[in-house]
N, C-alpha and C positions, 0 to 999 in steps of 0.2 A: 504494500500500500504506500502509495506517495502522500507526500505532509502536503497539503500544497501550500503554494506563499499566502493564498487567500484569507488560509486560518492564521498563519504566522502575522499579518499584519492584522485582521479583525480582533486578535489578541492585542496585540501592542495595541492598539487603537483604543481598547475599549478599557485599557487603563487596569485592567485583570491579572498585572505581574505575577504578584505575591499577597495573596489574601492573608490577613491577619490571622495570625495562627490563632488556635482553638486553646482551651485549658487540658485539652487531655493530649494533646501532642507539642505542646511549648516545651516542657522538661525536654526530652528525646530532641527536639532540634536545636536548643542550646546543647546539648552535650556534645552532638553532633557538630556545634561549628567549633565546640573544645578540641574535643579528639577525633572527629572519624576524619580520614585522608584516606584517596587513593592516591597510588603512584605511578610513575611507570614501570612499562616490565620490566621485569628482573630476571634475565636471561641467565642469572650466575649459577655456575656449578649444574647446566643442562644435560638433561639424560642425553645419549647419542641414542639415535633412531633404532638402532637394532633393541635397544632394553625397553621400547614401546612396547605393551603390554597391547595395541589397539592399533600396531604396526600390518596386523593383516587386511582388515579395513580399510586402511588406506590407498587411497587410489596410488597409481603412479606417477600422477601429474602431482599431487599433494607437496607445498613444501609444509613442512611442520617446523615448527621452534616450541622450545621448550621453556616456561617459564615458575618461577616458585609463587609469581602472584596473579596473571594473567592466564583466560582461554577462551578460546575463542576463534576472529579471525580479524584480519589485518591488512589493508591495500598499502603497504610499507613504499611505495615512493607512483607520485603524482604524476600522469600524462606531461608529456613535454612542456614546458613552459609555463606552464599553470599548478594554484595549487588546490590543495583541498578545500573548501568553504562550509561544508553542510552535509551533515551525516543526520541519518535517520533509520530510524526502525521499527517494525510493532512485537510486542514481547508481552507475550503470557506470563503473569507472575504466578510464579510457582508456588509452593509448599516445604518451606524448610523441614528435613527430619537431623535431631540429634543424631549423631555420630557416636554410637558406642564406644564409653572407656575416656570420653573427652568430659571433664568439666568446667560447670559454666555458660557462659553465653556463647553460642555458636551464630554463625551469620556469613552467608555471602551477597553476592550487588551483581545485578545487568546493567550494563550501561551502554551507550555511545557515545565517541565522542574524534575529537580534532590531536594527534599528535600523539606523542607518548611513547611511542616504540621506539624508532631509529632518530626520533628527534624529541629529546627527552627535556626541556627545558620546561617545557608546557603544556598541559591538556585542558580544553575546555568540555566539560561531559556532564553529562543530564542519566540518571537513572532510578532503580529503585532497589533497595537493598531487604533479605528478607530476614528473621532472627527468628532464632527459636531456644527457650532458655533453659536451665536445669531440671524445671517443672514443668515441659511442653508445652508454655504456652508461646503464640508466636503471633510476633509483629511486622509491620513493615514499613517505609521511610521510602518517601521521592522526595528526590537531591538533586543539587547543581553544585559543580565545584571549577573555579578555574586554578587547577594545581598551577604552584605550589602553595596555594590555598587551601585553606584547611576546606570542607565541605559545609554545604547550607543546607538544611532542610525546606523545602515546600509545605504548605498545608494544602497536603490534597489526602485525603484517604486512598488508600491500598488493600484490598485484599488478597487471596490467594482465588487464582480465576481469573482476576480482572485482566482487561486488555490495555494495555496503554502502549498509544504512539511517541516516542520521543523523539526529538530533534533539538542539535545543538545548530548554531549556523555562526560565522564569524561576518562579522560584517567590515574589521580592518585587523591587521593582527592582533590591534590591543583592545580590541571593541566585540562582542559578540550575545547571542543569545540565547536560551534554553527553555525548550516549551515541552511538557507532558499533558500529552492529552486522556484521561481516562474514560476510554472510550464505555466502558461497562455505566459507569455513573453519570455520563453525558457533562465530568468537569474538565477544565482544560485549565492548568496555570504558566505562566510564564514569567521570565526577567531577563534584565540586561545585564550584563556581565561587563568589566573591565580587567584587562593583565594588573597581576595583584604589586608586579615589578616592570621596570624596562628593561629587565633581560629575561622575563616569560610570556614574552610575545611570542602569537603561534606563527609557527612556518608554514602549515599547510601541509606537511610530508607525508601523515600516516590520516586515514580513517579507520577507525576502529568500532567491534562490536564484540562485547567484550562481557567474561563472567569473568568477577576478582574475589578471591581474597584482599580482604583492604585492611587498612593499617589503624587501628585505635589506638593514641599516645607514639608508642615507640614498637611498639609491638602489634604483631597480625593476628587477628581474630581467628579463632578456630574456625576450620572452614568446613560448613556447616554442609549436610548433603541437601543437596537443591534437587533433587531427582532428572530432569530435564527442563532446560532452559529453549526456548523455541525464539529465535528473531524473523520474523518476515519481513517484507518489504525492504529489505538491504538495500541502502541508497546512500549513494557518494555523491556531491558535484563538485567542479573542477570548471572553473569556466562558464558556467551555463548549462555544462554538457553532465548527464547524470551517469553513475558508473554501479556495476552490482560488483558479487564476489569473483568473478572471474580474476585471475591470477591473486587472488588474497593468497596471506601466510596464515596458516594453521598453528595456533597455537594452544597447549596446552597445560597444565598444572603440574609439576613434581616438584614433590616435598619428602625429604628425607629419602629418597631413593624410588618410592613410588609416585607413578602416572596418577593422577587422580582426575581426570577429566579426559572425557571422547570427545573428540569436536570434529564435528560433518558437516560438511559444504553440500547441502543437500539439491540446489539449483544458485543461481546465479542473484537471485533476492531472497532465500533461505538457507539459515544456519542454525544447530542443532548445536548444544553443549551437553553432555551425559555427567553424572558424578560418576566413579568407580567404584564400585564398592568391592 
């Protein structure tokens, strides 16, 4: 599904950025602009492709990378001359389940967003993050963060089910936007964004769609099993001109020596993330 610019600007227009948070999600979005971050990927210490545990799957066009915080997929450098502006996607928000033997609050995040891989100064990304805590119960959080910004929370409700369209879109490198539309509840919010520095201006390099482990304080949140994360409508522009996952990089999760995420390019506007268990 394409975002079109119609809603992007009936948004901006109609003054609907950031609706005043509610009392029962203010706690959670201040905490959130304390401690939640994502980063960029962190390619260090990557499995090599033969210790893929989901190496038979893959096709033989697939390039994979392997990441301890990122998975997903990745258009890691921009058509000639041009760069990335505006990434979008629609995503099922899933169902967190605790992770046997793990305590505490577990949680991962769908996002998309501008940068972050092979140009790692900057991301601007828009998504929703899902939690589930030592008592099963479970929450969820739509966010906008332009790294190396710590993250902002939305008030928009979330559940598990809902559909929601995100799109980030840059409008100059230090200038851009972030809209969630939740299509389930007919709500839609948005905001404008600024580089938080003048050296995290975005390049344009990478579009990303993306399931993270993300960072609270100094340290990465258990990562929680998301069972299947679903992106449709995969949309890059560049110019004008819209781009899907055709040549994207494949990336996936290992942590301590294990793959913990499948990621399938399942057409050229949908992408599949799996937990392993």
């Amino acid at each position: 599904m394409k975002f079109q610019t119609s809603i992007l600007a009936a948004t901006l227009l109609a003054g609907s950025a950031l609706s005043a948070p509610s009392s029962r999600s203010l706690e959670r979005i201040r905490a959130r602009a304390l401690a939640r971050q994502s980063h960029p990927m962190d390619g260090t210490g990557a499995s090599p492709a033969e210790a893929d545990p989901n190496a038979e799957h893959r096709t033989t066009a697939s390039k994979v990378s392997y990441s301890k915080n990122w998975s997903g997929a990745v258009l890691e450098q921009p058509p000639p001359s041009a760069t990335y502006t505006a990434v979008s996607a629609t995503i099922t928000v899933p169902e967190a389940t605790a992770v046997a033997g793990v305590t505490g609050t577990q949680a991962s995040s769908a996002w998309v967003g501008i940068d972050g891989d092979t140009y790692a100064n900057a991301i601007l990304q828009a998504g929703v993050d899902f939690y589930v805590d030592s008592n099963g119960a479970h929450s969820y959080d739509a966010w906008f963060e332009w790294f190396p910004d710590t993250a902002h929370g939305f008030d928009l409700a979330v559940n598990r089910g809902d559909v929601v369209v995100v799109k980030v879109e840059s409008t100059s490198p230090s200038e851009g936007v972030a809209i969630i539309e939740n299509q389930t509840s007919g709500k839609t919010v948005s905001t404008t964004l600024k580089a938080p520095s003048p050296t995290a201006t975005l390049a344009g390099q990478n579009a990303d769609w993306i399931v993270e482990d993300f960072q609270s304080g100094e340290t990465m949140v258990p990562l929680a099993d998301f069972g299947r994360v679903e992106f449709t409508g995969c949309e890059a522009k560049a110019r004008g001109k819209s781009y899907g996952l055709t040549n994207a990089t494949v990336i996936d999760i290992e942590q301590d020596g294990k793959v913990k995420t499948h990621t399938t390019i399942v057409s050229d506007s949908e992408l599949a993330v799996e937990y392993v268990r």
